[in-house]
PDB file of N, CA, C, O and CB in Angstrom:
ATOM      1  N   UNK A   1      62.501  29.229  90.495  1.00  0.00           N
ATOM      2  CA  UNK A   1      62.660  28.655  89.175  1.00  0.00           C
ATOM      3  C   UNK A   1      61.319  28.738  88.438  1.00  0.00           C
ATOM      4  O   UNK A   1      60.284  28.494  89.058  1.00  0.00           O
ATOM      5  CB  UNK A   1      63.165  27.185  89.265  1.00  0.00           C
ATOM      6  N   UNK A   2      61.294  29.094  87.060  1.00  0.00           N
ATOM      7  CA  UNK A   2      60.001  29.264  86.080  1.00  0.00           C
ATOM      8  C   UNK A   2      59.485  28.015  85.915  1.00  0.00           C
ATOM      9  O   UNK A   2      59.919  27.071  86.575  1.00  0.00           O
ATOM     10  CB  UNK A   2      60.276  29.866  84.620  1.00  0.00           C
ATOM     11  N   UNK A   3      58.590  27.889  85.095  1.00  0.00           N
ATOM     12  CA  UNK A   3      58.235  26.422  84.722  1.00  0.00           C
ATOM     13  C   UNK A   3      57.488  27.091  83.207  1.00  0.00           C
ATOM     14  O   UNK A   3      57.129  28.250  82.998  1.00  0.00           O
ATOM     15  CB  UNK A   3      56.996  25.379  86.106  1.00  0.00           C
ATOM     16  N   UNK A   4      57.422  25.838  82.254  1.00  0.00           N
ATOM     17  CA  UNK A   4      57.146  25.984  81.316  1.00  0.00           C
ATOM     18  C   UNK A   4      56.097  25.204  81.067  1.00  0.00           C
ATOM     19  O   UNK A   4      55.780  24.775  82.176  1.00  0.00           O
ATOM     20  CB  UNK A   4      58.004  25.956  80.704  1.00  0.00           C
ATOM     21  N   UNK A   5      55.185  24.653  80.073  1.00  0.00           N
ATOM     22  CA  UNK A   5      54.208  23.714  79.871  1.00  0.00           C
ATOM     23  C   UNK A   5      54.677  22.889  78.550  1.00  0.00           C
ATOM     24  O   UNK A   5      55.042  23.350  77.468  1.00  0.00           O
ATOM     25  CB  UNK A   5      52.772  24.436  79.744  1.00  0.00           C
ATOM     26  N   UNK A   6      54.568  21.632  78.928  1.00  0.00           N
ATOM     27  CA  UNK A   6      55.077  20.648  77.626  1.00  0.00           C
ATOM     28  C   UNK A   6      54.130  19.872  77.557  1.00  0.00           C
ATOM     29  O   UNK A   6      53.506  19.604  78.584  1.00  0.00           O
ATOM     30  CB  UNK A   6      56.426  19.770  77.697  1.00  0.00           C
ATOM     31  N   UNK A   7      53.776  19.304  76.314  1.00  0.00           N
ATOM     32  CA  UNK A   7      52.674  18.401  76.284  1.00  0.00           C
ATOM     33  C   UNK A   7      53.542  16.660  76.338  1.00  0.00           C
ATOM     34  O   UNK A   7      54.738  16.431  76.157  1.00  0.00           O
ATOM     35  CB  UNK A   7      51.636  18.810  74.664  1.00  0.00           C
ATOM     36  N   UNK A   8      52.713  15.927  76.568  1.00  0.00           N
ATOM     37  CA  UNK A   8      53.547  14.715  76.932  1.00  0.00           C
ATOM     38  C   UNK A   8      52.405  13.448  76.517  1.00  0.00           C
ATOM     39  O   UNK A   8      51.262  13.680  76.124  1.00  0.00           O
ATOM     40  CB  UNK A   8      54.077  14.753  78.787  1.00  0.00           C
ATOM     41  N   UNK A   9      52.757  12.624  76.627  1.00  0.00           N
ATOM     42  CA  UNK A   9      51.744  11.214  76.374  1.00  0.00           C
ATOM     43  C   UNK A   9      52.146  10.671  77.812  1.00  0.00           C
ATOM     44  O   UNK A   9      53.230  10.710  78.393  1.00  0.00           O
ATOM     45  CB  UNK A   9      52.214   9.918  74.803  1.00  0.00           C
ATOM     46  N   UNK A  10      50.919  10.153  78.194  1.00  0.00           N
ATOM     47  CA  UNK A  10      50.760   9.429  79.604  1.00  0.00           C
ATOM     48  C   UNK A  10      50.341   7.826  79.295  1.00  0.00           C
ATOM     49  O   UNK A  10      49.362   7.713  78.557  1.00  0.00           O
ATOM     50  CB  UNK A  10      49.449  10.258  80.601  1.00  0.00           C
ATOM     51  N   UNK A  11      50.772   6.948  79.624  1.00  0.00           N
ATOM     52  CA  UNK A  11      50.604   5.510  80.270  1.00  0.00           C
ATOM     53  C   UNK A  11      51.053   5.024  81.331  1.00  0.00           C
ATOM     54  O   UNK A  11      52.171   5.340  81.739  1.00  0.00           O
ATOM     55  CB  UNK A  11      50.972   4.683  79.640  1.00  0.00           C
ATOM     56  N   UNK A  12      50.071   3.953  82.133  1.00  0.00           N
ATOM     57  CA  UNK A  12      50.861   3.354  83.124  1.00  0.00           C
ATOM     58  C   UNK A  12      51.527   4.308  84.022  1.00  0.00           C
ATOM     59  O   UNK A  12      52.537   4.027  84.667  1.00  0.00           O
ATOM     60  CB  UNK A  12      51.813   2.527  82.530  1.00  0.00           C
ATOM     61  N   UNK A  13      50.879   5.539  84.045  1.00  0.00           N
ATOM     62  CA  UNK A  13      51.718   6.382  85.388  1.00  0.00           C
ATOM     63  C   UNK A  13      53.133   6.499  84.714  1.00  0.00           C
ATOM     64  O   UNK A  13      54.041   6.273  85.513  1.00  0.00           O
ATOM     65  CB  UNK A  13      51.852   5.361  87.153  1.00  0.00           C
ATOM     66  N   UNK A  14      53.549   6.803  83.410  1.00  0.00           N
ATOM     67  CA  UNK A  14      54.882   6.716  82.607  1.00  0.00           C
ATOM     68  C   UNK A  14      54.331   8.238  81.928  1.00  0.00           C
ATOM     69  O   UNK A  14      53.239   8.571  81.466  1.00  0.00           O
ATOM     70  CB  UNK A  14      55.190   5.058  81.363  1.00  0.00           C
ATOM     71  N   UNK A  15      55.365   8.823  82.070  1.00  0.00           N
ATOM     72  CA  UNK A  15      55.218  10.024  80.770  1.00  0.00           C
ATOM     73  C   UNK A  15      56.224  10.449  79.494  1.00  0.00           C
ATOM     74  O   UNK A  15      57.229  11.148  79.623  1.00  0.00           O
ATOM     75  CB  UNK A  15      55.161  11.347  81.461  1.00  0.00           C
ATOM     76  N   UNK A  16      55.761   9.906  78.300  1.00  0.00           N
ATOM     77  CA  UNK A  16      56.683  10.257  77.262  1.00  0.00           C
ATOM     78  C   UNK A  16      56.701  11.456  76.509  1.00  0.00           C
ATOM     79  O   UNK A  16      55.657  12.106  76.461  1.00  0.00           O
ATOM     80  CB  UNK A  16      56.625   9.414  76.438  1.00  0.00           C
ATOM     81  N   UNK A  17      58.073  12.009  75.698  1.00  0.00           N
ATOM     82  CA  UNK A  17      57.750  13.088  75.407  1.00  0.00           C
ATOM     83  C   UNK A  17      56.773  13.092  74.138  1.00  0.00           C
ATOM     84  O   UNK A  17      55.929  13.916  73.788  1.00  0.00           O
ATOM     85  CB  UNK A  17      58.892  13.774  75.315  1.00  0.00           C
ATOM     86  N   UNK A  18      57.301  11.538  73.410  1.00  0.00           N
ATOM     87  CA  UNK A  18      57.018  11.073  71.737  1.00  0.00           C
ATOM     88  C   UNK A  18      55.717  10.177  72.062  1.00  0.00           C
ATOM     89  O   UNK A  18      55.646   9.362  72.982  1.00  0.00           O
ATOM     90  CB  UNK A  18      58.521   9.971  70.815  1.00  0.00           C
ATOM     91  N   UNK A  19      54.990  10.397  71.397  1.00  0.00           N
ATOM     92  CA  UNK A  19      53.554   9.296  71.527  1.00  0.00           C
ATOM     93  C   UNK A  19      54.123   8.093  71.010  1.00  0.00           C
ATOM     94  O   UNK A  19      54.004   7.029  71.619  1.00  0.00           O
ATOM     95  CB  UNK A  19      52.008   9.710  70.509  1.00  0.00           C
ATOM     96  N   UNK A  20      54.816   8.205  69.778  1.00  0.00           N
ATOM     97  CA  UNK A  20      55.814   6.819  69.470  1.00  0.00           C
ATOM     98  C   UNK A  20      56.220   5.517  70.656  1.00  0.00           C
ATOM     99  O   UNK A  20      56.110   4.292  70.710  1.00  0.00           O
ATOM    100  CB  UNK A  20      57.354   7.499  69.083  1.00  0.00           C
ATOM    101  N   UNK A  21      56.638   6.399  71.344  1.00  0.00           N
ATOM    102  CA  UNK A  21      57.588   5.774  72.460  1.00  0.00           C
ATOM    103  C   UNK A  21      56.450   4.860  73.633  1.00  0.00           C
ATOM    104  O   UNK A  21      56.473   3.760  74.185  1.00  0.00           O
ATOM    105  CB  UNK A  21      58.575   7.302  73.381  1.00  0.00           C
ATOM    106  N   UNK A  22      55.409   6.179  73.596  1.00  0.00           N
ATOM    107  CA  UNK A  22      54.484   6.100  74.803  1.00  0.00           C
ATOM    108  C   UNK A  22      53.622   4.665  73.848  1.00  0.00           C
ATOM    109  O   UNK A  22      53.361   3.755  74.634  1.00  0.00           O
ATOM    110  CB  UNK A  22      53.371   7.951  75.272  1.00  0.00           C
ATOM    111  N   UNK A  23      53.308   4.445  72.817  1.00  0.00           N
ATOM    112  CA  UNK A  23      52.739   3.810  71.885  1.00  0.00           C
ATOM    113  C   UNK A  23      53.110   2.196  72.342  1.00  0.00           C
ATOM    114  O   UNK A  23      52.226   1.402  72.665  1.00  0.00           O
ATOM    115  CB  UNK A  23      53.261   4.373  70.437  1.00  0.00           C
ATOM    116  N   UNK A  24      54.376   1.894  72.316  1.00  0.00           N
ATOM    117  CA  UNK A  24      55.569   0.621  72.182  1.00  0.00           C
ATOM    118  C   UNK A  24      54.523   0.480  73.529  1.00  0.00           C
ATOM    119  O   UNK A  24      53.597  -0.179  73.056  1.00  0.00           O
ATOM    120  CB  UNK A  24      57.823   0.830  72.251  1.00  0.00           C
ATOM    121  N   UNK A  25      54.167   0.769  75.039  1.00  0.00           N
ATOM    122  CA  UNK A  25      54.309   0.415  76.187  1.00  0.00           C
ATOM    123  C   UNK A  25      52.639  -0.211  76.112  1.00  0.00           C
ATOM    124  O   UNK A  25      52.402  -0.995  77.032  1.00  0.00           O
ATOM    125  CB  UNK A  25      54.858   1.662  77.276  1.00  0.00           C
ATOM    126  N   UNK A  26      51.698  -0.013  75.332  1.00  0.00           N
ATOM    127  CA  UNK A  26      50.446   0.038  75.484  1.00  0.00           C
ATOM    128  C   UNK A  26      50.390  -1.663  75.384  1.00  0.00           C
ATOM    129  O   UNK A  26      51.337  -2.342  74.986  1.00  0.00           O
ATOM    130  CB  UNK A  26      49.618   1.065  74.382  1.00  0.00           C
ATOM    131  N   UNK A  27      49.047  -2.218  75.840  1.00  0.00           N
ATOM    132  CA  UNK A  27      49.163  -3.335  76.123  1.00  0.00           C
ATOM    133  C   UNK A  27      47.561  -4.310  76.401  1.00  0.00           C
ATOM    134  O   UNK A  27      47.255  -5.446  76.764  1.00  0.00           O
ATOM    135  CB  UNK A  27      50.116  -3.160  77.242  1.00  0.00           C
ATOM    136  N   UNK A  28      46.906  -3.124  75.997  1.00  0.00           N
ATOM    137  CA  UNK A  28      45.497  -3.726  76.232  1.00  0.00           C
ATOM    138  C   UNK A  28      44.646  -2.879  77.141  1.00  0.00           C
ATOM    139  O   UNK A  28      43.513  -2.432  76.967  1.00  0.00           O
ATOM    140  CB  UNK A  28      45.592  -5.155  76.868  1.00  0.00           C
ATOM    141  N   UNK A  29      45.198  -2.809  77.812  1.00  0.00           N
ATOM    142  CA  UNK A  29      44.875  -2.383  79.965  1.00  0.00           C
ATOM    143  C   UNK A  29      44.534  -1.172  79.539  1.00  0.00           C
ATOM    144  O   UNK A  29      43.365  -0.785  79.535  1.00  0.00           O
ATOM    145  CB  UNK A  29      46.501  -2.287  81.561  1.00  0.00           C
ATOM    146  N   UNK A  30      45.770  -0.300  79.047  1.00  0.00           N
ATOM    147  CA  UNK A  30      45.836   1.301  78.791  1.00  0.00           C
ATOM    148  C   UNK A  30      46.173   1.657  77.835  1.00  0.00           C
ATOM    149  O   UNK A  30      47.198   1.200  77.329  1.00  0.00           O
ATOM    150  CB  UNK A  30      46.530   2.032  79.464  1.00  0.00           C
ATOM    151  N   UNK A  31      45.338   2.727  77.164  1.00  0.00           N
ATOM    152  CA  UNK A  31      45.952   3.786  76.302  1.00  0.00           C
ATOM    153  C   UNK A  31      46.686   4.991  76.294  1.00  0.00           C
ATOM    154  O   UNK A  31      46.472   5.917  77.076  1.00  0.00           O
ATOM    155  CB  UNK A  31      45.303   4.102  75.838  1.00  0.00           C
ATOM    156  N   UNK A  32      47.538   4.986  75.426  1.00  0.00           N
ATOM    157  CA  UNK A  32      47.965   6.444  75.614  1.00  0.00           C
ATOM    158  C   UNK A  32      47.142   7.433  75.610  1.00  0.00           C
ATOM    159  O   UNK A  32      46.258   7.521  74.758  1.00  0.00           O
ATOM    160  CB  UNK A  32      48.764   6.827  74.778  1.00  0.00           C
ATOM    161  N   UNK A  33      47.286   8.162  76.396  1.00  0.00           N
ATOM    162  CA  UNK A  33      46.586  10.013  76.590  1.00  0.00           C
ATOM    163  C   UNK A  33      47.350  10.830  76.451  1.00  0.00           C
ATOM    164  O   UNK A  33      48.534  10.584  76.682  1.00  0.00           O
ATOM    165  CB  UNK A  33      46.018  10.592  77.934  1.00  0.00           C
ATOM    166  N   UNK A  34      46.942  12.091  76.023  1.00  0.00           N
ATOM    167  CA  UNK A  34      47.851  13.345  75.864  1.00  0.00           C
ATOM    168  C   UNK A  34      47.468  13.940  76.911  1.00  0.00           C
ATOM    169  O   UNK A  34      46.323  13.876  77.358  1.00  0.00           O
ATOM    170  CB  UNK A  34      47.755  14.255  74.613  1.00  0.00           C
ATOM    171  N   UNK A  35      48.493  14.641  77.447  1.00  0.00           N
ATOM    172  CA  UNK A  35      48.596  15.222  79.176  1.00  0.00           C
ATOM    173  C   UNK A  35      49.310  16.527  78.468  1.00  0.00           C
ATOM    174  O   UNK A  35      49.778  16.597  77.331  1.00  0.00           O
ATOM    175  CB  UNK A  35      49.822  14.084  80.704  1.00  0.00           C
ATOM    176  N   UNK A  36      49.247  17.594  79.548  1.00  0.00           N
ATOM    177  CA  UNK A  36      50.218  18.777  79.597  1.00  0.00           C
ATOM    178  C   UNK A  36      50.486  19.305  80.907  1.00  0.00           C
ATOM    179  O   UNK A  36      49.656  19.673  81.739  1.00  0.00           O
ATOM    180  CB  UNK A  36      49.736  19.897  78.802  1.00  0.00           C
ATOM    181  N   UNK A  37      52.274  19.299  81.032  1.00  0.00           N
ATOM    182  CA  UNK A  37      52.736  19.048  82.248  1.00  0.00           C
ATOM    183  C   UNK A  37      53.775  20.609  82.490  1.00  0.00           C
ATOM    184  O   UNK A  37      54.616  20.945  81.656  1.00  0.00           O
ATOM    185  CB  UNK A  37      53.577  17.391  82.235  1.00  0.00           C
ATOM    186  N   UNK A  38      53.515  21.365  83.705  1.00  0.00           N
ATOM    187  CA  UNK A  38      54.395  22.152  83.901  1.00  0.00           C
ATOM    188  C   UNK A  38      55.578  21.776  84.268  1.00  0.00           C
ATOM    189  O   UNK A  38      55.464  21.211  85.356  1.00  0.00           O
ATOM    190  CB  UNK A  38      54.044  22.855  84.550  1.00  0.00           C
ATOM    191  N   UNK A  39      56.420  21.792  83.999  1.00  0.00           N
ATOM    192  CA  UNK A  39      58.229  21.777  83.983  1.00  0.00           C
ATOM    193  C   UNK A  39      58.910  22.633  84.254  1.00  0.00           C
ATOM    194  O   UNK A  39      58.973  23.569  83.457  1.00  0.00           O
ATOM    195  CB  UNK A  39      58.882  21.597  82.920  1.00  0.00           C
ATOM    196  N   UNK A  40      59.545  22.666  85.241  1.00  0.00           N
ATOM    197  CA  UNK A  40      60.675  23.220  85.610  1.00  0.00           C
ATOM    198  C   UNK A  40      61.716  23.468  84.211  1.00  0.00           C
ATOM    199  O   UNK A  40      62.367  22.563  83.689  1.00  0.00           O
ATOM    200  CB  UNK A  40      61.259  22.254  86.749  1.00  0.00           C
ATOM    201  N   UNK A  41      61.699  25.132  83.679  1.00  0.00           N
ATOM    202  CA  UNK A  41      62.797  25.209  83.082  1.00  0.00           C
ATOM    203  C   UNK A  41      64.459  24.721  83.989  1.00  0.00           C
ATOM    204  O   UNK A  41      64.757  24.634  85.180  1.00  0.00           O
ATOM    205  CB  UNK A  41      62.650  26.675  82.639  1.00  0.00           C
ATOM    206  N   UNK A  42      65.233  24.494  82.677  1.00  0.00           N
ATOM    207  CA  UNK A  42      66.761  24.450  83.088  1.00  0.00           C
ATOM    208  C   UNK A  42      66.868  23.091  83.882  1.00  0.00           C
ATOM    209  O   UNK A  42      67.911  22.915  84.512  1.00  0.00           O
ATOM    210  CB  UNK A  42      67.266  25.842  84.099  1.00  0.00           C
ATOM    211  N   UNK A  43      65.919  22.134  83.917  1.00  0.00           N
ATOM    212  CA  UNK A  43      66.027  20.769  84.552  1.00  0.00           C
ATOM    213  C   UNK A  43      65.968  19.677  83.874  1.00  0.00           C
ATOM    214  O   UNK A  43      64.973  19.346  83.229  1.00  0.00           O
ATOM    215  CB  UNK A  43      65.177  20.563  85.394  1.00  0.00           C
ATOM    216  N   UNK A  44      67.145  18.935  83.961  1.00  0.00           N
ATOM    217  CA  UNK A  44      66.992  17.670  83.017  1.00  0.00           C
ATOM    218  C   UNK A  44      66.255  16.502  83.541  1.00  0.00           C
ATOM    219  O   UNK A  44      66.642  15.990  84.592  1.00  0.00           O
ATOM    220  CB  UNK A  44      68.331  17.132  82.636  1.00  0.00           C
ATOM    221  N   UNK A  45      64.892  15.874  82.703  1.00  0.00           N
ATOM    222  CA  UNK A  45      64.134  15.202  82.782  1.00  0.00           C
ATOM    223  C   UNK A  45      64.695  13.914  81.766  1.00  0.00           C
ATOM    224  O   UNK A  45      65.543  14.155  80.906  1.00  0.00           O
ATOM    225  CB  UNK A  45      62.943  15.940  82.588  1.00  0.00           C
ATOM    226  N   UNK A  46      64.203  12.696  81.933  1.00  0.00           N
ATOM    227  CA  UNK A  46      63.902  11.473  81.064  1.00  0.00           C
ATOM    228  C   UNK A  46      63.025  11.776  80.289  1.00  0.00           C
ATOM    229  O   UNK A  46      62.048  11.062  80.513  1.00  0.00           O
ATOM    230  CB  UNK A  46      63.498  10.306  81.668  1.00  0.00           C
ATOM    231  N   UNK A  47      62.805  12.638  79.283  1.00  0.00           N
ATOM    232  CA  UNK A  47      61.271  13.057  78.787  1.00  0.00           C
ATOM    233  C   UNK A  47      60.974  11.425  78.278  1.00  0.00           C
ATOM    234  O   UNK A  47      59.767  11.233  78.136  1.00  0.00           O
ATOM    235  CB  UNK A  47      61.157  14.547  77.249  1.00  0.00           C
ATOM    236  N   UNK A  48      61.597  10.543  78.058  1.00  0.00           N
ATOM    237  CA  UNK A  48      61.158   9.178  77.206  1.00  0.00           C
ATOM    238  C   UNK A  48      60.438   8.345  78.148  1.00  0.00           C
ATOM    239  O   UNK A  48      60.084   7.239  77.739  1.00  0.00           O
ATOM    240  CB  UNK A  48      62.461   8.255  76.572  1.00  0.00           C
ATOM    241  N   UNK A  49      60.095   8.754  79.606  1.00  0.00           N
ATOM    242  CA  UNK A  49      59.855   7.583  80.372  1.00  0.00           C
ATOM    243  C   UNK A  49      60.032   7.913  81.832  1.00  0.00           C
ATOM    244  O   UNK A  49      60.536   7.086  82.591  1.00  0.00           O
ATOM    245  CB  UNK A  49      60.766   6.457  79.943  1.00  0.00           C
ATOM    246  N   UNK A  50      59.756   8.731  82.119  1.00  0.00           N
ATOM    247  CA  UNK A  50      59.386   9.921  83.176  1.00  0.00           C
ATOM    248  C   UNK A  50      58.328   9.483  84.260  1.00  0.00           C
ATOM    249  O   UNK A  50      57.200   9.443  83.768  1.00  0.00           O
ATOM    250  CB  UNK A  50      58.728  11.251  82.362  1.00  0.00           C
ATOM    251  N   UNK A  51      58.374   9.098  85.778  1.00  0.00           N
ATOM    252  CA  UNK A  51      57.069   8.928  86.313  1.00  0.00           C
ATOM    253  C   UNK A  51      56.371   9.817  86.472  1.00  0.00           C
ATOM    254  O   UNK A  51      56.775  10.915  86.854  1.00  0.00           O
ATOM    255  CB  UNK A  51      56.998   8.448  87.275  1.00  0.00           C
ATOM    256  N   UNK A  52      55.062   9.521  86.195  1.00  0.00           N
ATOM    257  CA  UNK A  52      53.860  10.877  86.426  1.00  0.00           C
ATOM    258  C   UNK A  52      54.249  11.143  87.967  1.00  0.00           C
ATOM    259  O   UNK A  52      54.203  12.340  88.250  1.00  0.00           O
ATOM    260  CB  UNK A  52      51.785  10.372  86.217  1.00  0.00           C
ATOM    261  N   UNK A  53      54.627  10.280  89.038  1.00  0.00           N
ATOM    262  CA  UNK A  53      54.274  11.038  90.305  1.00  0.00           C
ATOM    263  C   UNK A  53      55.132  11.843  90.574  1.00  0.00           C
ATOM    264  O   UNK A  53      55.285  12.375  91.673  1.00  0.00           O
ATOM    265  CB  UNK A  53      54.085  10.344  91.424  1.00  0.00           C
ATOM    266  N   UNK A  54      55.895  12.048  89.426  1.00  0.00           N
ATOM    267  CA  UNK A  54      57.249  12.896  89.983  1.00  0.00           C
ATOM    268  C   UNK A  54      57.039  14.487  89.520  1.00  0.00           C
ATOM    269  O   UNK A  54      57.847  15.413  89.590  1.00  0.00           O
ATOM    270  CB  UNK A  54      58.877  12.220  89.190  1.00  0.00           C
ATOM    271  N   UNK A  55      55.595  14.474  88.998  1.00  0.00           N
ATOM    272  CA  UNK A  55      55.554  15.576  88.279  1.00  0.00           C
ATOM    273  C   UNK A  55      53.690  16.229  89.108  1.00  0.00           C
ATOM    274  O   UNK A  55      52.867  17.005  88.623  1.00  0.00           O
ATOM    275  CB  UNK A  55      55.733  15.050  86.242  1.00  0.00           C
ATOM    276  N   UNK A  56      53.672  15.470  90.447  1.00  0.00           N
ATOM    277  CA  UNK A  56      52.570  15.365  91.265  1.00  0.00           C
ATOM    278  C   UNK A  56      51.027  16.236  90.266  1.00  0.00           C
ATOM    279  O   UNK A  56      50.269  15.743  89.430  1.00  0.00           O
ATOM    280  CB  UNK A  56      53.132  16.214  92.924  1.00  0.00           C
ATOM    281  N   UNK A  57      51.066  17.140  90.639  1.00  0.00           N
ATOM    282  CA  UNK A  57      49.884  17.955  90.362  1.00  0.00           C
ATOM    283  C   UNK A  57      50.236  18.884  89.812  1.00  0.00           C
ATOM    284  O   UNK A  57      49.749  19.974  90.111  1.00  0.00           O
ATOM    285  CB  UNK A  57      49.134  18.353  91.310  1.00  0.00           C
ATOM    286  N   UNK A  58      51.461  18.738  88.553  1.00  0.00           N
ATOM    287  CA  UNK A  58      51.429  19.273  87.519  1.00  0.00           C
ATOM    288  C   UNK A  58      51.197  18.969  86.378  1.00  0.00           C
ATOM    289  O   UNK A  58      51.608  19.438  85.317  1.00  0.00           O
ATOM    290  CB  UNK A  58      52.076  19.621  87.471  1.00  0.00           C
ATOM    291  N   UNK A  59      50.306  17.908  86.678  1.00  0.00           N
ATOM    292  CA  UNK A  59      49.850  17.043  85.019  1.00  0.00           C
ATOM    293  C   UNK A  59      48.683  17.690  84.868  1.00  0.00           C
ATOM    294  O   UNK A  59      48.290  18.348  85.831  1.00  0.00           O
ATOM    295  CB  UNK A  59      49.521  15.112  84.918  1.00  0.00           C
ATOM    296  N   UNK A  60      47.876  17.652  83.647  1.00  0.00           N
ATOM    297  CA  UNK A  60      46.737  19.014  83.722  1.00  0.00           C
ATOM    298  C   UNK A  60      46.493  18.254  81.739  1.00  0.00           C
ATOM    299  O   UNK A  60      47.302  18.125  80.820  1.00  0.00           O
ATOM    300  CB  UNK A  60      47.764  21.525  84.139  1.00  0.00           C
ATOM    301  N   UNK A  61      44.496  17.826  81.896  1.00  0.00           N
ATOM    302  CA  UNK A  61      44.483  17.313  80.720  1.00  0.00           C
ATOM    303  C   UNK A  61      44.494  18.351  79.396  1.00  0.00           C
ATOM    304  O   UNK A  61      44.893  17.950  78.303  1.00  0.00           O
ATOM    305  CB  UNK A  61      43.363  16.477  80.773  1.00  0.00           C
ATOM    306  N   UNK A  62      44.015  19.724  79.604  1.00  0.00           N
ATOM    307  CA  UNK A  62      44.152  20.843  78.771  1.00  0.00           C
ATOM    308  C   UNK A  62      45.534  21.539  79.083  1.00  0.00           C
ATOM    309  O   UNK A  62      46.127  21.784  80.134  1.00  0.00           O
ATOM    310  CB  UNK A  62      42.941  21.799  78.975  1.00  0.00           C
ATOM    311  N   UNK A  63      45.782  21.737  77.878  1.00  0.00           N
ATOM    312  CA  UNK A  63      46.776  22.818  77.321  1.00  0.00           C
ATOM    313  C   UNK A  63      46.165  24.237  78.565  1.00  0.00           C
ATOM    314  O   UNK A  63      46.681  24.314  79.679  1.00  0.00           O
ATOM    315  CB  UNK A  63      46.427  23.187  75.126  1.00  0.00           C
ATOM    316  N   UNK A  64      45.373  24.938  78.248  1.00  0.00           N
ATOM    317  CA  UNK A  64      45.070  26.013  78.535  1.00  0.00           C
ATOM    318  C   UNK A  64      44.976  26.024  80.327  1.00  0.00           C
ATOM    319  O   UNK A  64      45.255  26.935  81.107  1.00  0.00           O
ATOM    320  CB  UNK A  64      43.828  26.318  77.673  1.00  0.00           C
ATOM    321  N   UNK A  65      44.524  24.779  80.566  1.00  0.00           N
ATOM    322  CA  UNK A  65      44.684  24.473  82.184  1.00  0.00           C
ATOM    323  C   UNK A  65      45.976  24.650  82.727  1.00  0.00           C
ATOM    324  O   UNK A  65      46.282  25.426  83.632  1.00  0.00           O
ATOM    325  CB  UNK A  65      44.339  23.036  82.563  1.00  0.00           C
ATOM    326  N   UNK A  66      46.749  23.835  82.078  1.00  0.00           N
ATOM    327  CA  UNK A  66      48.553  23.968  82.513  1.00  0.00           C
ATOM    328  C   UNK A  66      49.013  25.144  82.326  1.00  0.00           C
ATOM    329  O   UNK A  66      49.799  25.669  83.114  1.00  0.00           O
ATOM    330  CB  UNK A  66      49.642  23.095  81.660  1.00  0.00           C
ATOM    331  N   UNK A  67      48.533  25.770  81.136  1.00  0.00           N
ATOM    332  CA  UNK A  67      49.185  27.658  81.226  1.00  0.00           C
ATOM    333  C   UNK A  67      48.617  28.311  81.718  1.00  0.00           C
ATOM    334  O   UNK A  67      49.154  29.406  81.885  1.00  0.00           O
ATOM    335  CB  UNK A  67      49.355  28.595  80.137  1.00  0.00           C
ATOM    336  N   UNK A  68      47.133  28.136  82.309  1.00  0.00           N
ATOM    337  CA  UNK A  68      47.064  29.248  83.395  1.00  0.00           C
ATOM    338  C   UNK A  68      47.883  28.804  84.926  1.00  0.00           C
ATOM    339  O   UNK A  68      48.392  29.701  85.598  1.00  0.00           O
ATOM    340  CB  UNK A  68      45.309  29.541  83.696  1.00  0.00           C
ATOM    341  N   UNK A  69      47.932  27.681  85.281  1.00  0.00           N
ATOM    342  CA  UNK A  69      48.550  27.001  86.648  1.00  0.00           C
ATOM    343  C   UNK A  69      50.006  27.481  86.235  1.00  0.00           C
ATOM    344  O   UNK A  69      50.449  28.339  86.999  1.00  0.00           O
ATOM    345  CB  UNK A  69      48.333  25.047  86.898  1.00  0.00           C
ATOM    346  N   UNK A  70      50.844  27.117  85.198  1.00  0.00           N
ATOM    347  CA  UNK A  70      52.178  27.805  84.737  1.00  0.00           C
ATOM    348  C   UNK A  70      52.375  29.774  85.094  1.00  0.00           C
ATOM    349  O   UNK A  70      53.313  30.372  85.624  1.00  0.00           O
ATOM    350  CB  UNK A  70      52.157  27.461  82.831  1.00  0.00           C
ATOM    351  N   UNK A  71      51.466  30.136  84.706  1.00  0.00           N
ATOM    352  CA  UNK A  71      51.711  31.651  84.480  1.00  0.00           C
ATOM    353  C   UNK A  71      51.153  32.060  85.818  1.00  0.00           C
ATOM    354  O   UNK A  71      51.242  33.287  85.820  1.00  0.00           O
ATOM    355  CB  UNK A  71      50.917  32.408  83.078  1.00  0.00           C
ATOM    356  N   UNK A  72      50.777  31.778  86.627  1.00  0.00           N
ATOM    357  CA  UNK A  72      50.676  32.074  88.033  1.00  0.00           C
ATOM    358  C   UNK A  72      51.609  31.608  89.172  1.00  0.00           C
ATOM    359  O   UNK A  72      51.988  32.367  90.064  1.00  0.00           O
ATOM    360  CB  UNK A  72      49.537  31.664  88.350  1.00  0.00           C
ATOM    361  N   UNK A  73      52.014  30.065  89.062  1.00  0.00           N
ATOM    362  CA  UNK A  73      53.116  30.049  89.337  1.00  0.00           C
ATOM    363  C   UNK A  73      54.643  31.022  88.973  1.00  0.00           C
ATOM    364  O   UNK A  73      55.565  31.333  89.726  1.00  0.00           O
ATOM    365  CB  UNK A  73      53.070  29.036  89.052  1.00  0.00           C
ATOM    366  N   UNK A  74      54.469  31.251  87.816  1.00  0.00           N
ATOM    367  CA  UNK A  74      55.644  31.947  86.994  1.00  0.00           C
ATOM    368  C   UNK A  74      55.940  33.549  87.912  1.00  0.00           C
ATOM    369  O   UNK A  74      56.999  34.087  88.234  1.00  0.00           O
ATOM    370  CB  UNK A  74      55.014  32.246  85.054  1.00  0.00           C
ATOM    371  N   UNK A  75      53.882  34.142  88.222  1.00  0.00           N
ATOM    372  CA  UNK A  75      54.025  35.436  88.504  1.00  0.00           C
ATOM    373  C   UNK A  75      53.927  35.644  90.054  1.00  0.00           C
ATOM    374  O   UNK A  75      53.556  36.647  90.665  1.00  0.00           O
ATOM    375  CB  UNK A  75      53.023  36.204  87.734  1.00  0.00           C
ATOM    376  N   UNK A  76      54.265  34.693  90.428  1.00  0.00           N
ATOM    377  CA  UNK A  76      54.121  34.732  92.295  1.00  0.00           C
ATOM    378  C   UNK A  76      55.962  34.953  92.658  1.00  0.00           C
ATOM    379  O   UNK A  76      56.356  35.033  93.821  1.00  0.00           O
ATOM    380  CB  UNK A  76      53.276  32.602  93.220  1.00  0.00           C
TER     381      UNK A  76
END
């Protein structure tokens, strides 16, 4: 299976697809961060509220980090 790269907002070990969403959960403790996560095309995710550990060591804080880890995965 391919994987694609989506960018996402991270809190609390939570990953949203909408910073909106990720926004509502903040609380003092933590801020939202922008993350970019390789994904399994053709798989349905919670993008609203997603655990980071489910997505282990495909969270990646650059864009350009996740598409090179994506496009090598992709070409193996």
């Amino acid at each position: 299976m391919k994987k694609y790269v989506q960018r996402m907002w991270r809190i609390h070990d939570v990953l949203f697809l909408e910073k909106e969403k990720a926004e509502k959960v903040e609380d003092g403790k933590e801020v939202v961060k922008q993350v970019f996560v390789g994904i399994d095309e053709n798989t349905g995710y919670d993008l609203n509220g997603e655990s980071a550990e489910f997505f282990g060591s495909w969270i990646f804080k650059t864009e350009q980090e996740a598409q090179t880890e994506v496009d090598e995965f992709n070409h193996n």
